[in-house]
C-alpha positions in Angstrom: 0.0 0.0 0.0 1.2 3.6 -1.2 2.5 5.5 2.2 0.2 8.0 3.4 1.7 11.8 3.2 3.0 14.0 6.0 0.7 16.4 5.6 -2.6 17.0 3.8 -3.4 20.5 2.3 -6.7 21.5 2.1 -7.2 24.0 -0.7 -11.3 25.4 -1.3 -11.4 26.7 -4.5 -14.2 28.9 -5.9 -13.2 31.3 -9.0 -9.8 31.9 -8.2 -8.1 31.6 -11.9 -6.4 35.0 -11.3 -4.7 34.4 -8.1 -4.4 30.4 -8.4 -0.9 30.1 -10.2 0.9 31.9 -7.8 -0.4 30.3 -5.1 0.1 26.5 -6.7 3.6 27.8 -7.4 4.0 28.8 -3.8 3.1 25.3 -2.5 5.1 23.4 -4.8 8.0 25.3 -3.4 7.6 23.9 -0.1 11.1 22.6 1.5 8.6 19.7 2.8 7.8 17.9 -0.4 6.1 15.0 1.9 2.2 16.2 0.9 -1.0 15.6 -0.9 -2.5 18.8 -2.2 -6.4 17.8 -1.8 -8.6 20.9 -3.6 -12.3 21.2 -3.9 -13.6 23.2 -6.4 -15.9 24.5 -5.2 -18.7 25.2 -8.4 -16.4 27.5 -10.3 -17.2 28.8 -13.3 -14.1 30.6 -14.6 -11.1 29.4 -15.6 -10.5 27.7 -11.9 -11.2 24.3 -13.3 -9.1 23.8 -16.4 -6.5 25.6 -14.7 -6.4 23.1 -11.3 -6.7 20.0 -14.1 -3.6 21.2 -16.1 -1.4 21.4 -12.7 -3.2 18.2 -11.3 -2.2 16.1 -14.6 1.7 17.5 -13.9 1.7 16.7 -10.4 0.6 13.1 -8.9 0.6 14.7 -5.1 -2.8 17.0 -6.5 -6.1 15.5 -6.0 -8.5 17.3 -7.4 -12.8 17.2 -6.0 -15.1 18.5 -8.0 -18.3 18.3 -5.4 -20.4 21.7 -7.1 -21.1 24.6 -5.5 -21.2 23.3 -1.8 -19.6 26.3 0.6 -16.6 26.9 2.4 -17.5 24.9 5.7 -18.5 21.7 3.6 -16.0 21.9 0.9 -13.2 21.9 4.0 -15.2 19.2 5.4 -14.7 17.2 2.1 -11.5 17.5 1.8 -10.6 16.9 5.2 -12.7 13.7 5.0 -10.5 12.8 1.6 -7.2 13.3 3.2 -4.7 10.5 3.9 -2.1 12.3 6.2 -2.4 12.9 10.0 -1.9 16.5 9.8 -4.4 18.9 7.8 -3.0 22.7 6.3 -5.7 24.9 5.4 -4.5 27.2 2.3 -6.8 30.1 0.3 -6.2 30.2 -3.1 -5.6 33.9 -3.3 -2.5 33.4 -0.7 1.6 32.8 -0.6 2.9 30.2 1.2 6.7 30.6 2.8 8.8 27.9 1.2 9.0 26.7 4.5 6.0 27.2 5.7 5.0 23.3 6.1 8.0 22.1 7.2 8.5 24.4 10.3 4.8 24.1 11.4 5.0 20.1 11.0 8.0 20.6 13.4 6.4 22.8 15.7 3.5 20.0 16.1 5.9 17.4 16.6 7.6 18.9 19.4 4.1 19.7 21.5 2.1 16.6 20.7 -0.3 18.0 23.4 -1.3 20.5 21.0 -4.1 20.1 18.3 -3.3 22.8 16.1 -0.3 25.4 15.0 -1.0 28.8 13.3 2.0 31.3 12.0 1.8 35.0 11.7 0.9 36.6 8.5 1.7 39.3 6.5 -0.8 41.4 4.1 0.1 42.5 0.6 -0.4 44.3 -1.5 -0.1 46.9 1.2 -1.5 49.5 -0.1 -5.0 48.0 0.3 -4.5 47.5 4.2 -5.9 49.8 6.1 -5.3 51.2 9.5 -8.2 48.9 11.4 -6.9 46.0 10.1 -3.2 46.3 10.1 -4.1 47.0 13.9 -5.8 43.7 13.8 -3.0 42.0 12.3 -1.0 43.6 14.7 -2.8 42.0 17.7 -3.5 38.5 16.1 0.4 38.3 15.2 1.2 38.9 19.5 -0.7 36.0 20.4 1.5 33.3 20.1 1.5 30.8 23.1 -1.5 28.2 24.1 -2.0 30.6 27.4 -2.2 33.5 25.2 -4.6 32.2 23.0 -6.6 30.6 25.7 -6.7 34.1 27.5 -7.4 36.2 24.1 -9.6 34.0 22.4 -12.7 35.7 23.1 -11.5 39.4 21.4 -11.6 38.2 17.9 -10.4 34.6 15.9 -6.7 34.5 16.9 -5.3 33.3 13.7 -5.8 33.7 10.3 -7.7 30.9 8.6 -5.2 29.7 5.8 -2.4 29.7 8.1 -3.5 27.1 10.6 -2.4 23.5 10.8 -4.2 21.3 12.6 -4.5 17.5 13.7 -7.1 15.8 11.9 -7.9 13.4 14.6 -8.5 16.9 16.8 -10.5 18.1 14.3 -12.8 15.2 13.2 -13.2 14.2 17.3 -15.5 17.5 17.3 -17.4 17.1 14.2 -15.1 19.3 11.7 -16.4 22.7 10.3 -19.6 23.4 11.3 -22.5 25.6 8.7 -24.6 28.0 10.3 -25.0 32.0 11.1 -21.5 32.5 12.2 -17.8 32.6 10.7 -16.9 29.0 10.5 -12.9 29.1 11.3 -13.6 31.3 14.8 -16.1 29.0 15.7 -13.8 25.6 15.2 -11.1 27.9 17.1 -13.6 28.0 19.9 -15.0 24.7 19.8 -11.5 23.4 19.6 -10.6 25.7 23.3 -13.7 24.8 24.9 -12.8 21.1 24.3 -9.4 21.9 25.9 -7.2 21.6 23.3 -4.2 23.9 23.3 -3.8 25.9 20.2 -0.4 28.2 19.2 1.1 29.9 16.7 4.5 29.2 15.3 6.5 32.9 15.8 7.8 33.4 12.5 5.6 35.3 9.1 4.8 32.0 7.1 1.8 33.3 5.0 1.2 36.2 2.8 -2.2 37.1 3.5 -3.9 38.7 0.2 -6.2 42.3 1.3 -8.8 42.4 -1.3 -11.6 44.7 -1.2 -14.6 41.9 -1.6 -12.9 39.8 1.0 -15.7 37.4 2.7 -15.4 39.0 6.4 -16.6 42.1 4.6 -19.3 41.1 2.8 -21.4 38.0 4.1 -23.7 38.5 6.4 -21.7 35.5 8.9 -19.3 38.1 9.5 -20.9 40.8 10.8 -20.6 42.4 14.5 -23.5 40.6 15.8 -22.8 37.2 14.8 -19.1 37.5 16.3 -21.0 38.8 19.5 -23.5 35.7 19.9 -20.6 33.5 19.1 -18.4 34.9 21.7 -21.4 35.0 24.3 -22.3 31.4 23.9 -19.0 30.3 24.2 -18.0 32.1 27.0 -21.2 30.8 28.8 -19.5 27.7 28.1 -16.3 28.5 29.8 -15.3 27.3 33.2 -13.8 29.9 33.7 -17.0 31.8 34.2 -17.9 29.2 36.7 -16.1 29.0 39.7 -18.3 31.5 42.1 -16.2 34.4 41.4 -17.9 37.6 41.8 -18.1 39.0 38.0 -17.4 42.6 36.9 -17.7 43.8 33.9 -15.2 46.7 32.4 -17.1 49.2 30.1 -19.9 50.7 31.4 -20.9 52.4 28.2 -23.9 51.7 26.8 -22.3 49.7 23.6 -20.6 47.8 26.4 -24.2 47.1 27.4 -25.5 46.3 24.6 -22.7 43.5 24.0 -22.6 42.3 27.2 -26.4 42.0 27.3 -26.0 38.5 25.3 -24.0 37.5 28.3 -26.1 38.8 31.1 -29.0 37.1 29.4 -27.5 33.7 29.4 -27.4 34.0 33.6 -23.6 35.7 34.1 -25.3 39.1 35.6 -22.3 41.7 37.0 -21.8 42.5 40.7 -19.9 45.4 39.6 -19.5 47.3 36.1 -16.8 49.4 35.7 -15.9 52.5 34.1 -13.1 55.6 33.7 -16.1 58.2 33.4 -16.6 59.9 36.7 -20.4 61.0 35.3 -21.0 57.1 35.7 -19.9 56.2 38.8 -21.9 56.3 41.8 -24.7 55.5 39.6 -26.3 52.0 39.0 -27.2 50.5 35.9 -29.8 47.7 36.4 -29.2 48.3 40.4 -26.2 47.0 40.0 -23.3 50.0 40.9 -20.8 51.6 39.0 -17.0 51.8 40.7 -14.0 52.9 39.4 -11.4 50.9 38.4 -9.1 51.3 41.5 -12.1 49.5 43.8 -10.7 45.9 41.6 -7.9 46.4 44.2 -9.7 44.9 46.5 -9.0 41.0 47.8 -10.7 38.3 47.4 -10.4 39.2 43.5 -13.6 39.1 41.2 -13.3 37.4 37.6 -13.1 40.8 35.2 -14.3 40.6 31.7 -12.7 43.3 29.9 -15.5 44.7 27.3 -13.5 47.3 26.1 -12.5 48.3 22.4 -11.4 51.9 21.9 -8.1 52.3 20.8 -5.4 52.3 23.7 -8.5 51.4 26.5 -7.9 47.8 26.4 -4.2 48.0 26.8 -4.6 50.7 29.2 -7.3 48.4 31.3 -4.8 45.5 30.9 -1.7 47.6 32.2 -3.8 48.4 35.3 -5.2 44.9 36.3 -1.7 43.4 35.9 -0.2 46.4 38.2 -2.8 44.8 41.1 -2.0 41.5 40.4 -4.5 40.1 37.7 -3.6 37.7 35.6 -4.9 37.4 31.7 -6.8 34.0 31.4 -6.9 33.2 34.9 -8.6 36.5 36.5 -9.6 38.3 33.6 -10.6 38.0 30.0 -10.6 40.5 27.4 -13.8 40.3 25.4 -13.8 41.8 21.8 
């Protein structure tokens, strides 16, 4: 019997022809040559097709699906299902692979068997389409590299970028692969995968060029909009046992967009003992009868369990410089919520 590959790469493709060479050229570049390139067209109708069949006839590691127009979450689900190896890489067709890009991730995985998946940071070209909000984004995302990190900064916003990740199919499959429904499928496998305790990381060097496009998907489909990441991020923090261990909870942002967030929370039985706030015109008062402190009254012991609601520019950080200064620490007595 033919020995299964290393690594599997699972490549969704749906209309890609302009951007597909360069990426197929970037994968076959790879210093690890142990891999089976597994794409699924997914329904194209441009040149996507004849383009994947030329490269597939010239190289015996592609596999090429052709289920029809079937969606991101089950076209990854079909190719994960097809694949041989015990590792999965996710790649978009619009993106750059480092040469090395498999072959330092596999290693990474190899080292920390305890963990179920590896990420790398990214870079975005062309850079004159990235903008300010998301190179911040990127900035963050790229910081969180450890499984405590990412266990601690989950709940802000989906730690890695999609295309980046590789992950251990057993992991994956054990909790029913990508799931369809009203939310962004990667971030909610990323938080299926934590609430089911498996630790996540990200490898520390840039291993993916990550294409800004002005019709990219978060954008534009209606999965990725504020409220869906907010329902996603209050059910699984419901979830979380960290919300469960008869801590006092306070929540940081009194604000009524705080509110309005933190409603989905509240709702779900986590009501705050305390809110929080930096504006003097709040505190003293009581929203809901519950009071309104200032952020020096956290100095008090036994601790409460803060979740940090805020996301203005500087406030998070700032809120995060203060709790550590009295002793918090991220993950364990607070979580920043994005």
């Amino acid at each position: 019997m033919p020995i299964a590959p290393v690594i599997s790469i699972v490549l969704p493709v749906h209309n890609a022809a302009p951007t597909l060479p360069a990426c197929l050229a970037s994968i076959a570049r790879q210093s690890c040559a142990d891999y089976e390139l597994i794409v699924v067209d997914d329904g194209s109708t441009d040149q996507s097709a004849a383009l994947l069949a030329e490269h597939a006839r010239a190289d015996p590691r592609i596999r090429l699906l052709r289920p029809g127009r079937v969606g991101l979450a089950d076209a990854l689900n079909i190719g994960i299902g097809a694949s041989q190896a015990p590792l999965i890489a996710r790649m978009d067709a619009d993106d750059l692979m480092h040469p090395q890009r498999l072959a330092f991730q596999a290693a990474l995985l190899a080292d920390q068997p305890e963990w179920a998946l590896v990420a790398a940071r990214v870079a975005a070209f062309p850079r004159h389409l990235v903008r300010d909000g998301y190179r911040e984004y990127l900035r963050w995302q790229n910081s969180v590299l450890t499984p405590e990190q990412v266990a601690a900064e989950i709940y802000i916003e989906a730690p890695f970028a999609h295309p980046s990740v590789i992950f251990r199919r057993e992991a994956v499959t054990a909790i029913g692969g990508y799931r369809n429904g009203n939310f962004p499928e990667d971030y909610e496998l990323w938080l299926r995968m934590h609430n089911a305790g498996m630790p996540m990381a990200k490898h520390p060097r840039v291993l993916l060029a990550w294409r800004e496009r002005p019709d990219r998907t978060s954008r534009r489909d209606p999965r990725y909009a504020r409220e869906q990441f907010d329902a996603l991020r209050a059910a699984f923090l419901a979830r979380d046992p960290r919300l469960h261990q008869e801590r006092p909870l306070v929540y940081w942002g009194a604000g009524r967009p705080t509110r309005l967030r933190a409603r989905r929370l509240i709702e779900q039985g986590f009501p705050p003992t305390a809110w929080i706030d930096v504006d003097p015109r709040k505190i003293g008062q009581k929203i809901a009868a519950v009071p309104v402190y200032p952020p020096t009254w956290l100095q008090q012991t036994p601790r409460p369990f803060v979740l940090v609601y805020l996301t203005a520019h500087g406030a998070r950080d700032d809120a995060r410089s203060d709790l550590h200064a009295w002793g918090y620490r991220p993950g364990a007595d607070y979580l920043a919520v994005g």
